[in-house]
C-alpha positions as a printed NumPy array, in Angstrom:
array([[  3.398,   4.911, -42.07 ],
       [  2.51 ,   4.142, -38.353],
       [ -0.859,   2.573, -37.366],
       [ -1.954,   5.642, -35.645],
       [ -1.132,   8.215, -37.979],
       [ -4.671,   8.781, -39.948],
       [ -2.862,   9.406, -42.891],
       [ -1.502,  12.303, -41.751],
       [  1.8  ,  11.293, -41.292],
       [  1.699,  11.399, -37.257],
       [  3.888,   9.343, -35.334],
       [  2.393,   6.416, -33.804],
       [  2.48 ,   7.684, -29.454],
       [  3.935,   4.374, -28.681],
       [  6.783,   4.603, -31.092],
       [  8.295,   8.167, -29.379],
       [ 10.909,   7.985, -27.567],
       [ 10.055,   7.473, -23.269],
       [  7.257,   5.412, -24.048],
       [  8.487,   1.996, -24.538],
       [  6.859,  -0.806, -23.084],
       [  9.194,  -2.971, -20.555],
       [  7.209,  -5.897, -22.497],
       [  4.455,  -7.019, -23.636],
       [  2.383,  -8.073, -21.248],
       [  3.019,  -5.942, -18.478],
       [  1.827,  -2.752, -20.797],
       [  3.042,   0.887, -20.24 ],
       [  4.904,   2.062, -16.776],
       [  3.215,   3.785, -14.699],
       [  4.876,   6.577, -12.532],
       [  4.116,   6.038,  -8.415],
       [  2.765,  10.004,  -8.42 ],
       [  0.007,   8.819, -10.788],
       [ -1.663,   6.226,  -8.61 ],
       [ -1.019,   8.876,  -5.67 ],
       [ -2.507,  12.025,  -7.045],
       [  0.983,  13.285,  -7.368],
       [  1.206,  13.045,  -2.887],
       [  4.185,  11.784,  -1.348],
       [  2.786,  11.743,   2.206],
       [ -0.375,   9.558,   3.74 ],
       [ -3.151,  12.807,   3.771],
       [ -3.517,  15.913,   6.026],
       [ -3.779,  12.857,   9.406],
       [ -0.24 ,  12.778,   8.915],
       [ -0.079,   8.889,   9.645],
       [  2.989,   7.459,   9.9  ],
       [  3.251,   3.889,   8.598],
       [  5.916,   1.972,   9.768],
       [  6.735,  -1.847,   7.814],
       [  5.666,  -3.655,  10.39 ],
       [  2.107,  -1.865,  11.51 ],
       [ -0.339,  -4.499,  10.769],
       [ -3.979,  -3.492,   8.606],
       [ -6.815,  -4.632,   9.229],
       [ -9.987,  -4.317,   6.954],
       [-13.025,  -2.314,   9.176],
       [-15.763,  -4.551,   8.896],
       [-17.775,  -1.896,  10.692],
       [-17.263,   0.701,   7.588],
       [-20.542,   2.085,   6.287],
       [-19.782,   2.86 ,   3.26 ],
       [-19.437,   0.587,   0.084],
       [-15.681,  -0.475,  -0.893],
       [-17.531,  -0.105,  -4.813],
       [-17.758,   3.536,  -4.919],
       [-16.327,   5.495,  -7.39 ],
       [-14.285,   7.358,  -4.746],
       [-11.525,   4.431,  -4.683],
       [ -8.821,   3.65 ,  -7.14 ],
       [ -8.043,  -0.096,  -8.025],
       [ -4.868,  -0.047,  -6.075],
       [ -7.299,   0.971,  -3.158],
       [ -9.789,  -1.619,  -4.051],
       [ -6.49 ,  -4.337,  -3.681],
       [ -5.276,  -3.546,  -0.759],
       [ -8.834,  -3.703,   0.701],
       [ -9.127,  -6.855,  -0.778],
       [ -6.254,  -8.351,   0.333],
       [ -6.952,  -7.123,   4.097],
       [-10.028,  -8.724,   3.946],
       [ -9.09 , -11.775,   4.369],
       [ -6.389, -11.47 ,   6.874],
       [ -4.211,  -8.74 ,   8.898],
       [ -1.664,  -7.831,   6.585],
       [  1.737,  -5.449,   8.104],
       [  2.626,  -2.645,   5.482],
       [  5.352,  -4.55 ,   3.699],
       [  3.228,  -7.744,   2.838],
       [  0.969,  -5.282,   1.11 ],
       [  3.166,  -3.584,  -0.937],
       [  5.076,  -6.954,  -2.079],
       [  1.205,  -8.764,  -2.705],
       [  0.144,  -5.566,  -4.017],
       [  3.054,  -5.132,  -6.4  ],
       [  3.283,  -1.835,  -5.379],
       [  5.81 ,   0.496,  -3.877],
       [  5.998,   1.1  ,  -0.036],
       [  5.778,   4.564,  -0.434],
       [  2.351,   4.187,  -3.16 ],
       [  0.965,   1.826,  -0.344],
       [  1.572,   4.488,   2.581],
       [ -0.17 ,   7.207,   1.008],
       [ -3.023,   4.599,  -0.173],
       [ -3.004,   3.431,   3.321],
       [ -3.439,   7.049,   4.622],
       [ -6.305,   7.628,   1.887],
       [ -8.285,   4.314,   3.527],
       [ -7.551,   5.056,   6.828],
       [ -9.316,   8.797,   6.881],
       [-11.686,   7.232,   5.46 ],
       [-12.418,   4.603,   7.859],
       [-12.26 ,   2.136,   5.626],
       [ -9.028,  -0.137,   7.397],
       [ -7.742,   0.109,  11.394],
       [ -3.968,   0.383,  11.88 ],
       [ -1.79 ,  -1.101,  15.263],
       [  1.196,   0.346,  15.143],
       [  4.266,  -1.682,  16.389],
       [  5.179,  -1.741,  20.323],
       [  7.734,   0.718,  20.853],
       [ 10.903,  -0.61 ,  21.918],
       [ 11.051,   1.624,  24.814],
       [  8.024,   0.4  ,  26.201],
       [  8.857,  -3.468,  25.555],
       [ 10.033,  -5.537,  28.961],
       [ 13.244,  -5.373,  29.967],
       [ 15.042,  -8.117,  29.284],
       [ 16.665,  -9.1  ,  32.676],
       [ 13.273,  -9.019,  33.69 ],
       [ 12.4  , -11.671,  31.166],
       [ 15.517, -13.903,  31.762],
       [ 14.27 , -13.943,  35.492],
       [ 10.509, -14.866,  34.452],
       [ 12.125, -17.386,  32.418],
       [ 14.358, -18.982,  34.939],
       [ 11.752, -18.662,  37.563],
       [  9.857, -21.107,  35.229],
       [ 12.017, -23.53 ,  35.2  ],
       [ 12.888, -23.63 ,  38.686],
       [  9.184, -24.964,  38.979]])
């Protein structure tokens, strides 16, 4: 007889088959779509998040970072932009999260007002690097 069963014979929900546990501690997987609503894509913005766009936590934000509106994997990566600008792929690695889960959570926060994003320099518009080399020699010519 399982633990669950009431008597009534019932299997025990953790005993079925698909429901292991990967061990003890860590408790039941859970499935990316469930901390994202079941979205694969950072809201109707359409914000694109690339690895290296760096988040900063909006102090400015009138709102309270308590509410019931925000999920605990919204609450951490608040928290852990708090204290420092953090690029996309140091959240999802301190977050323990996927990339993907922290795009869409990103795009969530964002909307909301709650972080600011700088997106990464695009290489087009970086200096040219003859221009640099020339800067650089010009330097040491001093």
């Amino acid at each position: 007889m399982s633990r669950n069963d009431g008597g009534l014979g019932a299997p025990d929900p953790y005993e079925l088959p698909g429901s292991q546990w990967y061990d003890a501690e860590a408790g039941p997987l859970v499935r990316p779509y469930a901390m994202t609503g079941g979205r694969t894509e950072p809201g109707p913005g359409g914000a694109h998040f690339d690895l290296i766009a760096l988040v900063t936590f909006d102090d400015t934000v009138s709102g309270s970072t308590e509410d019931g509106l925000l999920g605990p994997e919204h609450r951490t990566l608040l928290s852990l932009c708090r204290t420092e600008t953090q690029s996309v792929a140091e959240l999802s690695a301190d977050a323990d999260l996927p990339v993907g889960v922290v795009r869409v959570l990103l795009g969530d926060l964002l909307e909301s007002g709650y972080v600011k994003v700088s997106r990464p320099v695009p290489p087009a518009q970086l200096p040219d690097e003859r221009i640099l080399r020339e800067v650089i020699n010009g330097l040491r010519a001093l």
